[in-house]
C-alpha positions, -999 to +999 in steps of 0.1 A: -008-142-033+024-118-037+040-114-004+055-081+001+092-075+002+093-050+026+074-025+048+082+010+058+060+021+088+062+058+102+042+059+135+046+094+143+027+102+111+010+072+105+022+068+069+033+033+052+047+016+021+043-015+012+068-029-013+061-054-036+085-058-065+121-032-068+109-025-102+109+007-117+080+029-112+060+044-141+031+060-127+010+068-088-026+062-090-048+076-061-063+041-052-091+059-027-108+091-030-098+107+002-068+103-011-050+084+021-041+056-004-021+049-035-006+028-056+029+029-077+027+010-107+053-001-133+052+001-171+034-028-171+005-013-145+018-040-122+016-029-086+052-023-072+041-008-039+014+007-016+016+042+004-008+045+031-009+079+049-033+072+076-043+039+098-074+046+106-100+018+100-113+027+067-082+039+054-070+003+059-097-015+048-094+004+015-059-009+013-064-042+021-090-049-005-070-029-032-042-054-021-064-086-024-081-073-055-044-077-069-034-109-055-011-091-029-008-100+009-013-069+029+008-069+063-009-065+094+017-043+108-003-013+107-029-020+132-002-024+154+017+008+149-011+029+158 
């Protein structure tokens, strides 16, 4: 599993990124349909980071299993920002 490298949380807007790798980005793909999740990607279609733009529940959950359905570590940190 790829730990992240670093985490941005906003509490006041309950938005996040996850950062996994400083490589460039080459695309955002909407990762959920509500569209509260997505997913920068390099050249590659590597996964260099993670926004989040809610912390409710299911937003999360949809996060954390886009996360472990890449081999990446999703931080805990937002349950705790809400």
């Amino acid at each position: 599993m790829i730990h992240p490298q670093g985490v941005e949380i906003d509490s006041e807007s309950e938005a996040g990124y996850v950062c996994y790798s400083k490589t460039d980005i080459a695309e955002t793909v909407e990762v959920w349909e509500e569209g509260t999740v997505a997913a920068d990607l390099d050249s590659n279609g590597n996964v260099v980071g993670i926004e989040v733009l809610s912390f409710d529940d299911e937003t999360l959950s949809q996060a954390r299993a886009y996360a472990r359905e890449h081999d990446l570590v999703f931080p805990e940190l937002f349950e705790a920002a809400r």
